[in-house]
C-alpha angles and dihedrals in degrees: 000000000000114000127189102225111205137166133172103026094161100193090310126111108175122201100245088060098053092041086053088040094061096059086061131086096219137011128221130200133184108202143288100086090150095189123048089221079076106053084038092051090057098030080069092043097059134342099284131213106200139171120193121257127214097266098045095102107141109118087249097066085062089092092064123081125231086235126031116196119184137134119259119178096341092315131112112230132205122185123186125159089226121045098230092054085073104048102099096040108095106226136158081217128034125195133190141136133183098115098073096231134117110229130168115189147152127227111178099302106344125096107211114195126182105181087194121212132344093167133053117008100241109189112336098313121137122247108254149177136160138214122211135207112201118184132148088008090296120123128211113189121198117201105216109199106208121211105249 
């Protein structure tokens, strides 16, 4: 299974993500779409597994939870837009984004991955997304640098 890992779109989908986007199986996104043409643009690309982010406050994005739990490959999977949404949830895998950057660590047995931002530059922080190739409940997770 290869899955697109995106955050903090903010109403910008670039070229080179969907690009990247369209060598995966799935996409994920963890919130901060801002516009449903978005969610809609990329819920055509790829199945799509999506939470809704703070700033997601169009009536549409109602539809969305704020954590997602499902089983993907053997793993358990939680998704929140924001990190502490997801400290009580138990997961083999845990997903968020909102700060913009892109982090990869290990806590006991949990993987936590924040892809950062694909979308709109906020500070000086770099654009970024993963993908992720998940077989035999192991997880690679590739960091993707976007141009600005």
């Amino acid at each position: 299974m290869r899955v697109g890992l995106i955050s903090d779109t903010h109403n910008v989908l670039r070229p080179e993500v969907i690009n990247i986007l369209k060598t995966c199986d799935e996409i994920w996104h963890a919130g901060d779409f801002c516009e449903p043409e978005i969610w809609e643009a990329l819920n055509a690309l790829k199945p799509l597994r999506s939470v809704q982010g703070n700033n997601d406050d169009d009536p549409f994005f109602e539809r969305l939870h704020t954590v997602e739990i499902f089983d993907c490959e053997g793993l358990h999977v939680a998704m929140a837009h924001i990190r502490q949404s997801l400290d009580c949830v138990a997961a083999d895998l845990k997903i968020y984004g909102h700060s913009h950057q892109a982090e990869d660590q290990i806590q006991g047995s949990t993987r936590w991955l924040n892809p950062g931002s694909c979308g709109r530059r906020r500070f000086r922080l770099e654009l970024t997304m993963m993908v992720l190739t998940i077989r035999d409940r192991q997880i690679q997770a590739e960091l993707i640098v976007l141009q600005p």
